[in-house]
MARPALUM-53996 format. One record per residue (C-alpha): residue in one letter; residue number from 1; y, z, x. Coordinates in steps of 0.2 Angstrom, whole numbers, padded with zeros to 4 digits. Each point is the difference from the previous one (the first is absolute). Layout:
REM MARPALUM-53996
{'a'; NUM; {Y; Z; X}}
...
***
This chain:
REM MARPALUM-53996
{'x'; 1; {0077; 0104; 0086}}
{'x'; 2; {-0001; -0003; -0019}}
{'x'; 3; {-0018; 0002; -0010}}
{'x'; 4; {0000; -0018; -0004}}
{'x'; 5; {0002; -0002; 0016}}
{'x'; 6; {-0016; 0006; 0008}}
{'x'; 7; {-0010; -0005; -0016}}
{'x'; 8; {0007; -0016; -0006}}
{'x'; 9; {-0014; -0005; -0011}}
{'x'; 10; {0004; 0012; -0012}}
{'x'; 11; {0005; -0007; -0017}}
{'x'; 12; {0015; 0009; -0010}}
{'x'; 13; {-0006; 0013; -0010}}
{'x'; 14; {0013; -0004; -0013}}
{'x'; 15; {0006; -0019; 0003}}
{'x'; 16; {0005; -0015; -0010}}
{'x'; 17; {-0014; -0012; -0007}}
{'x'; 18; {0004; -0012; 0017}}
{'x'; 19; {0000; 0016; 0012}}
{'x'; 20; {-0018; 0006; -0007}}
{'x'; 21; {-0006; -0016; 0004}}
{'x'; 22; {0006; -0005; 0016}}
{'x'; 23; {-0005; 0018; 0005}}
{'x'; 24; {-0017; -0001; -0005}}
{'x'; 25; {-0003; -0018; 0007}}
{'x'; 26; {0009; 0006; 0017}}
{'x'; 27; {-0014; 0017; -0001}}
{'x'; 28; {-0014; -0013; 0000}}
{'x'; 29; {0007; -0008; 0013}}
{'x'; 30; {0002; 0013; 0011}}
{'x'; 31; {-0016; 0009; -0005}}
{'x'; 32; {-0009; -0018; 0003}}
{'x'; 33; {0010; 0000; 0017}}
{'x'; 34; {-0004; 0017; 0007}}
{'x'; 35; {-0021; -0002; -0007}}
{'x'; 36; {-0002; -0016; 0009}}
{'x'; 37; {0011; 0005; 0018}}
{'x'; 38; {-0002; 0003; 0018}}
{'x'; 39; {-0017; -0010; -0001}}
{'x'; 40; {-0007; -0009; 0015}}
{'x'; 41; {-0011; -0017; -0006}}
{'x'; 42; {-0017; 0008; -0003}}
{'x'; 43; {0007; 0012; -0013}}
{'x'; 44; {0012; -0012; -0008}}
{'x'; 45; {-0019; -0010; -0001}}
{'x'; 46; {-0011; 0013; -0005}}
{'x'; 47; {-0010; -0004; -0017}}
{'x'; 48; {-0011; 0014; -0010}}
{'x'; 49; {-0015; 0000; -0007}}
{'x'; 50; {-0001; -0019; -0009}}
{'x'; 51; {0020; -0002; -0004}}
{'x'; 52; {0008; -0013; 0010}}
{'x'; 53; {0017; 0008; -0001}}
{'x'; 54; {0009; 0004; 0016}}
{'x'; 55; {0015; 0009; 0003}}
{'x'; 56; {0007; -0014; 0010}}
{'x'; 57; {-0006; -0012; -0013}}
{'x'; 58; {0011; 0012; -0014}}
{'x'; 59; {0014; -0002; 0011}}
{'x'; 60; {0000; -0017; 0002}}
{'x'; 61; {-0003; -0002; -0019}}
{'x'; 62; {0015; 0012; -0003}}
{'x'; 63; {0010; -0011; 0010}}
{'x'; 64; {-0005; -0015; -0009}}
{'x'; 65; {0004; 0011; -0016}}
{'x'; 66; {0017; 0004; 0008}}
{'x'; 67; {0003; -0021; 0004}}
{'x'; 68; {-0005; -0007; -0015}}
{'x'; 69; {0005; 0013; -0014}}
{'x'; 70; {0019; 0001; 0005}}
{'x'; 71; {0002; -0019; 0004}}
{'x'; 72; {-0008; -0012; -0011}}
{'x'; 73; {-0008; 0013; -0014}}
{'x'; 74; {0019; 0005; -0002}}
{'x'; 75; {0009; -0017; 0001}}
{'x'; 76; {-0009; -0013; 0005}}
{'x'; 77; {0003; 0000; 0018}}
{'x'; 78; {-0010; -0004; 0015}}
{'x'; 79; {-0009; 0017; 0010}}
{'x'; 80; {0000; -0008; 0015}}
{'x'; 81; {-0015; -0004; 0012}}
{'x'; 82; {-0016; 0005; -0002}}
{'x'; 83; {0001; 0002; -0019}}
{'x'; 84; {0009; -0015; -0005}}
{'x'; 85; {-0013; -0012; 0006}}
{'x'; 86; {-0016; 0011; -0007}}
{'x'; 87; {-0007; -0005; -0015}}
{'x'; 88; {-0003; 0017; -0013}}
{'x'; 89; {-0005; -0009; -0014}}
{'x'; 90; {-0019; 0005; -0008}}
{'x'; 91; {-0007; -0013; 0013}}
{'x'; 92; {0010; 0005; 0014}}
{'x'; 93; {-0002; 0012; 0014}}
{'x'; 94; {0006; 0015; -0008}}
{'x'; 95; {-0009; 0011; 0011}}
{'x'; 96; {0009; -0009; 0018}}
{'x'; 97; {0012; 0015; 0003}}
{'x'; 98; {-0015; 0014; -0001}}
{'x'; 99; {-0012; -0014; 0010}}
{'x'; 100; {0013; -0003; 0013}}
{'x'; 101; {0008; 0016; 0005}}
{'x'; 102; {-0015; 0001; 0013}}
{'x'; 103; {0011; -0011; 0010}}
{'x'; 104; {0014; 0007; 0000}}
{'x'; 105; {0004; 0015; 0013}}
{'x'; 106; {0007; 0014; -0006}}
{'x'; 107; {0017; -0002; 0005}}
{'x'; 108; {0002; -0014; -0010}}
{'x'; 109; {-0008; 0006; -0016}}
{'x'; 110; {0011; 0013; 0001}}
{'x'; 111; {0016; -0007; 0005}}
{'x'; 112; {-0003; -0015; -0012}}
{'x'; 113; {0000; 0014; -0015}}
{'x'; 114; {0012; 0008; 0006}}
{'x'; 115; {0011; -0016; 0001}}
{'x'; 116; {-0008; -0004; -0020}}
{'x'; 117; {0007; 0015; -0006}}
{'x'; 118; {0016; -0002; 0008}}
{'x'; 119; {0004; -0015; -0007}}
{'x'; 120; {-0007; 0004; -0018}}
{'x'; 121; {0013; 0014; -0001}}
{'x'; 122; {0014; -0012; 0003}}
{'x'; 123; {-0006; -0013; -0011}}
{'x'; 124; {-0004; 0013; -0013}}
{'x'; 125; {0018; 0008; 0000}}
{'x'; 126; {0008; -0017; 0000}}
{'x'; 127; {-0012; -0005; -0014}}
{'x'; 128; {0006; 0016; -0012}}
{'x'; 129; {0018; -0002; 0006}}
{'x'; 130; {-0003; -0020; -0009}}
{'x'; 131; {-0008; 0006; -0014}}
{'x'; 132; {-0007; 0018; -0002}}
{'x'; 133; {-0018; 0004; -0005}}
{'x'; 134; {0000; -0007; -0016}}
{'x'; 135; {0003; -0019; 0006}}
{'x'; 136; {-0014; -0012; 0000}}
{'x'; 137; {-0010; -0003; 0015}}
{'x'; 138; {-0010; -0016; 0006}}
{'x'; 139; {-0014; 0008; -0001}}
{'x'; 140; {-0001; 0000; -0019}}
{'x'; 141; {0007; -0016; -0001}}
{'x'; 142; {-0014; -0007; 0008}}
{'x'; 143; {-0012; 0011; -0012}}
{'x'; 144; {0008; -0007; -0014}}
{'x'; 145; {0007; 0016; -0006}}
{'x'; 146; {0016; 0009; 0004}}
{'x'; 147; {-0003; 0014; 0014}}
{'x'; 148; {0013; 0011; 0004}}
{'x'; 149; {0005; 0005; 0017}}
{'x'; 150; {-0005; 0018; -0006}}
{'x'; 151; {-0016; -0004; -0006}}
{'x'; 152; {-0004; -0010; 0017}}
{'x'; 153; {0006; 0016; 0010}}
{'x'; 154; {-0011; 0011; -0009}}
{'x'; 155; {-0014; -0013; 0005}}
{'x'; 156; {0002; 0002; 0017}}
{'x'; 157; {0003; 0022; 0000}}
{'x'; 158; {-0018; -0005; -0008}}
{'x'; 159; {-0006; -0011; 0014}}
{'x'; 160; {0004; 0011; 0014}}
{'x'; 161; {-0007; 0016; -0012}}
{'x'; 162; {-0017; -0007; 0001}}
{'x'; 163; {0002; -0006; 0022}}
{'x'; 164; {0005; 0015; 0002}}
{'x'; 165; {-0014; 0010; -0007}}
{'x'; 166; {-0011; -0014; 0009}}
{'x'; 167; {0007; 0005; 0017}}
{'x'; 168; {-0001; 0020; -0003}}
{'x'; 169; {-0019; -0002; -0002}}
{'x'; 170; {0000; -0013; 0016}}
{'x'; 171; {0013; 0010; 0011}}
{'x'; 172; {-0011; 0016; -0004}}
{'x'; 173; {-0017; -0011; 0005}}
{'x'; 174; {0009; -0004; 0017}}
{'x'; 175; {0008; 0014; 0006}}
{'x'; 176; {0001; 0015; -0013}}
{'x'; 177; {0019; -0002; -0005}}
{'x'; 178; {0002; 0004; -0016}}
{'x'; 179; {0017; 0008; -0011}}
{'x'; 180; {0009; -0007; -0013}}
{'x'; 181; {0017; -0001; 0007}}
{'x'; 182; {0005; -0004; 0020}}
{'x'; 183; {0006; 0014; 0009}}
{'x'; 184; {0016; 0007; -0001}}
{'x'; 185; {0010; -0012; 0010}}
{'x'; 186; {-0012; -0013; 0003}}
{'x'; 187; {0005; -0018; 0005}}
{'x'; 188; {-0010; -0015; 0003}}
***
């Protein structure tokens, strides 16, 4: 069995501008994975002290990331149901995937990611196969300024930097888990 193999999450060590990337996008994505897994409900709910943040709330934000960020922030497309229909403007809901999570059950928070992140690695390889990192995405477009795809990427290795140091400190509150990196030959 090849290194890579049991510890996929590892980025190059000496890669291309597009390999650094990916890599470290696809770390935080299997670090997020691995802090958040093999939860029953109550964990997945569990709050500290006066923060509202859950780990099943995370996740379900992170899947809303995953939807929204590599359909319609890329090119204008739809992310499918629920987050077509919800309103993220400054007088919407934006808080409706942390709220919510409570009543999902595990198994679909989980597969629901899963199948988010899935999907975002096609759409993001078709996406650089079209038009590499330096092509314009929607995103900016609707800002009003002209976003790369890069510049979008690096927003969302920022995105699950900070959820991910969230669910450290709510993983340890629940059940003591702590690390940096899943084991050696983890999956989810």
């Amino acid at each position: 069995m090849a290194d890579d193999d049991l510890t996929p999450w590892e980025p190059p060590l000496a890669g291309t501008d597009r390999e650094q990337l990916l890599g470290s996008l696809d770390r935080m994505r299997w670090t997020f994975r691995w802090k958040v897994g093999g939860l029953d409900s109550a964990a997945l709910n569990t709050r500290i002290g006066a923060s509202a943040l859950t780990l099943g709330g995370l996740v379900k934000h992170l899947t809303e990331v995953e939807s929204t960020k590599f359909t319609w922030a890329i090119d204008g497309s739809s992310p499918g149901e629920p987050w077509a229909s919800l309103d993220f403007s400054d007088e919407g809901d934006r808080n409706w995937p942390f709220r919510s999570a409570a009543d999902d059950s595990p198994e679909e928070l989980y597969a629901n990611y899963d199948a988010a992140v899935a999907r975002s690695r096609q759409r993001l390889e078709e996406a650089l196969l079209d038009g590499g990192l330096d092509q314009v995405v929607h995103l900016g477009e609707v800002w009003g300024v002209a976003m790369s795809l890069r510049r979008m990427l690096h927003d969302v290795v920022e995105e699950y930097s900070r959820h991910t140091g969230h669910a450290d400190l709510l993983r340890e509150a629940v059940d003591g888990v702590v690390g940096e990196d899943p084991p050696e030959g983890w999956r989810p």
